[in-house]
C-alpha positions as CSV (number, residue, x, y, z in Angstrom):
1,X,-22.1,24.4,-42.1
2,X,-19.1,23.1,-40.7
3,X,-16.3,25.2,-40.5
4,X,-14.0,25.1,-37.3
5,X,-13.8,27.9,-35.3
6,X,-10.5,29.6,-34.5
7,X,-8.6,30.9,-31.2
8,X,-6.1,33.3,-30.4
9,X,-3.8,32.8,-27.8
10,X,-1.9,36.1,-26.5
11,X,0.9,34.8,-23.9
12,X,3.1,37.3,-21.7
13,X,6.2,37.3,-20.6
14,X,9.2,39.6,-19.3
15,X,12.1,40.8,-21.5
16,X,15.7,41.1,-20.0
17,X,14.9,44.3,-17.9
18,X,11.9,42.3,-16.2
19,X,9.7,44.4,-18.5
20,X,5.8,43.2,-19.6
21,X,5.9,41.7,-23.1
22,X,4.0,39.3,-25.5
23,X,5.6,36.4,-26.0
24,X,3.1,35.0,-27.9
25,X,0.3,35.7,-30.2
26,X,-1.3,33.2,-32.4
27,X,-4.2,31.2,-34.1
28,X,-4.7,27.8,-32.6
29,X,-6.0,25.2,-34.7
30,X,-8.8,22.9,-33.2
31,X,-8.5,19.2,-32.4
32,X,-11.6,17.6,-34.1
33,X,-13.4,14.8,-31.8
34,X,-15.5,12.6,-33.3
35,X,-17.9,12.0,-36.6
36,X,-21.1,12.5,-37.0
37,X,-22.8,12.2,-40.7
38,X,-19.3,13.1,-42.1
39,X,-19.0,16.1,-40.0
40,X,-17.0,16.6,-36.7
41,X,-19.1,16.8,-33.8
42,X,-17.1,19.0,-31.4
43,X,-13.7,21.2,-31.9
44,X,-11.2,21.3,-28.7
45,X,-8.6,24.1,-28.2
46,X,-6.2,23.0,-26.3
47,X,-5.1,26.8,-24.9
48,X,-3.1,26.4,-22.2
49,X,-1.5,23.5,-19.2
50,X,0.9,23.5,-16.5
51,X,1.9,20.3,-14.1
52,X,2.6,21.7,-11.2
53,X,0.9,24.2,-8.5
54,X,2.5,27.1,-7.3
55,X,2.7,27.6,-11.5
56,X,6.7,27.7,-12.4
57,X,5.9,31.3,-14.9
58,X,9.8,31.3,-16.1
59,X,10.7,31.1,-19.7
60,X,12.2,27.6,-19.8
61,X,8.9,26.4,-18.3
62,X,6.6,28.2,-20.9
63,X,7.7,25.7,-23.5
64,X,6.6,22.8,-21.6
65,X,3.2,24.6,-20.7
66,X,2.5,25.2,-24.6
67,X,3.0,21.3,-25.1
68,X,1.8,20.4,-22.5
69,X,-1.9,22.2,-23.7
70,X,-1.1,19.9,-27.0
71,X,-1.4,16.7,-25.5
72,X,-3.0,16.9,-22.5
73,X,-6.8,15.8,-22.5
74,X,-8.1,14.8,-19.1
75,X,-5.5,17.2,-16.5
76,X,-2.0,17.3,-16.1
77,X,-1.1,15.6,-13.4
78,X,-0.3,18.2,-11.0
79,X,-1.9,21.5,-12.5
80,X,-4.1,23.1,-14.4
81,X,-5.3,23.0,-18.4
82,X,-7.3,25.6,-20.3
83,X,-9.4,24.7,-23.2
84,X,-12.2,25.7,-25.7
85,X,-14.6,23.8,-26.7
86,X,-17.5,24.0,-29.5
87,X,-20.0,21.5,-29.6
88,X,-21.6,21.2,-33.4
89,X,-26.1,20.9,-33.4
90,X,-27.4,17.7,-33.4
91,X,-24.3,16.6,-31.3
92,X,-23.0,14.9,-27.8
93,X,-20.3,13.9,-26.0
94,X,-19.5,10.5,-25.0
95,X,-20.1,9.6,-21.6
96,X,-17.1,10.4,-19.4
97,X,-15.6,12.0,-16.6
98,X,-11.9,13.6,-15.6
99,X,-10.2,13.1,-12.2
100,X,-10.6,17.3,-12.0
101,X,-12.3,20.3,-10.8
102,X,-13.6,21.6,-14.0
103,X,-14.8,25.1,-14.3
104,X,-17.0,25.7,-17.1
105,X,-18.4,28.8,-18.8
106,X,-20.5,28.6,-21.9
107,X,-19.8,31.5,-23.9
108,X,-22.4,31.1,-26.6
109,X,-25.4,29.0,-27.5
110,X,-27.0,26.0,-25.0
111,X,-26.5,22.5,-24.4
112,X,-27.6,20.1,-22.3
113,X,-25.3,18.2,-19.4
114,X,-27.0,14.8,-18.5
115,X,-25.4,13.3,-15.5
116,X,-25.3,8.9,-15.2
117,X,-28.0,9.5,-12.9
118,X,-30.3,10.4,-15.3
119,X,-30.4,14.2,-13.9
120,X,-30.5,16.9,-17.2
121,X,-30.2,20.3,-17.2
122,X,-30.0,23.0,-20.3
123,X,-26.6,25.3,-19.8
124,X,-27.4,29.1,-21.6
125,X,-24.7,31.6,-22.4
126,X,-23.3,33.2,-19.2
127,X,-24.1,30.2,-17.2
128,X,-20.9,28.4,-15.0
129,X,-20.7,24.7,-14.1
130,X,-18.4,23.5,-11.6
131,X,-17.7,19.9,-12.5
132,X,-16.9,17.8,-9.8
133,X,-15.5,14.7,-10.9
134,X,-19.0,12.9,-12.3
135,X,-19.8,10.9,-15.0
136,X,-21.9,13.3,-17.8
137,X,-22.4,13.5,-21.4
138,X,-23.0,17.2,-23.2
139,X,-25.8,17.3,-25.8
140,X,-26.1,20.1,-28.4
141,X,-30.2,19.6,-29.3
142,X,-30.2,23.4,-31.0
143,X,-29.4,24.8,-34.2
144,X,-26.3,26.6,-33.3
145,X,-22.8,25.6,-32.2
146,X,-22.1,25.5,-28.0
147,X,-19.0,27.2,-27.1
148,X,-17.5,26.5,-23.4
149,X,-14.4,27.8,-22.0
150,X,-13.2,25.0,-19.8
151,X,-10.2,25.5,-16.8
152,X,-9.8,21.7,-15.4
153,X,-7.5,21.5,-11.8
154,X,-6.1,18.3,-11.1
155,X,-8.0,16.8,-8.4
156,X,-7.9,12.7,-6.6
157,X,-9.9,10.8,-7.5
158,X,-13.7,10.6,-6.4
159,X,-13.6,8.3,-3.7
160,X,-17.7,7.0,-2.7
161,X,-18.0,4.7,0.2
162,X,-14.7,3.3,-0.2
163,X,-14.7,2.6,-4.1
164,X,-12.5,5.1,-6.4
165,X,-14.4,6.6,-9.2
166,X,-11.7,6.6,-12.2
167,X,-11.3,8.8,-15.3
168,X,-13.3,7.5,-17.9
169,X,-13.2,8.4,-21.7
170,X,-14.5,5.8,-24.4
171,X,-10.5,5.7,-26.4
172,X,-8.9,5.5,-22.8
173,X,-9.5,1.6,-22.7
């Protein structure tokens, strides 16, 4: 079984008397990453982004903010990006890392985050990583789909005894 999961995104917003609305309220369709035997190996939800901090939460800037979540795939520049992703069984990630503080809460099933070091540990539903700008690859070695909710802030880069540690992500070259 491959069928893609599916996300609803409920936005608020003020009306004209400054009252509490939805502005939103959708199904967001997933970005496939990658093949594996004919099947995608991982579905990305590109939820939410903004590119600056303090957050601008006018109308006008709400557009950008939606787009911004549709393009956006390592941070923003200046803010903040919320995603979902669902790692297929039998699955893993390329190696890569983001030039953010990435908060990371599996939802449902396990995986397991190998850091470039060779370090592995098994992430279980209800479990938080707080990714700090390293080099790691996700592996799905169970029968059932991994679901993280992921909130990245834009962070410099990793500096280690004066060399920058870069973004890396196998299209980026």
């Amino acid at each position: 079984m491959n069928e893609r999961p599916h996300i609803r995104r409920i936005v608020t917003g003020h009306n004209d008397s400054g009252e509490a609305v939805i502005a939103e309220d959708e199904q967001l369709a997933g970005a496939g990453l990658g093949e594996d035997a004919g099947r995608t190996s991982a579905t990305f939800f590109h939820v939410w982004a903004t590119h600056e901090m303090p957050v601008d939460l006018g109308d006008e800037a709400m557009a950008l903010q939606r787009q911004g979540s549709e393009t956006t795939t390592h941070g923003s520049g200046a803010g903040s990006v919320l995603r979902i992703g669902v790692l297929q069984p039998g699955s893993r990630s390329p190696m890569h890392r983001t030039e953010s503080l990435d908060y990371g809460i599996c939802l449902e099933g396990e995986c397991d985050m190998e850091l470039d070091g060779g370090e592995t540990v098994t992430v279980r539903a209800g479990d938080v990583v707080v990714q700090r700008g390293t080099n790691h690859v996700w592996h799905n070695r169970g029968t059932a789909p991994c679901r993280f909710a992921w909130i990245l802030l834009d962070a410099r880069p990793v500096e280690v005894r004066g060399r920058t540690l870069g973004a890396s992500w196998p299209h980026d070259a």
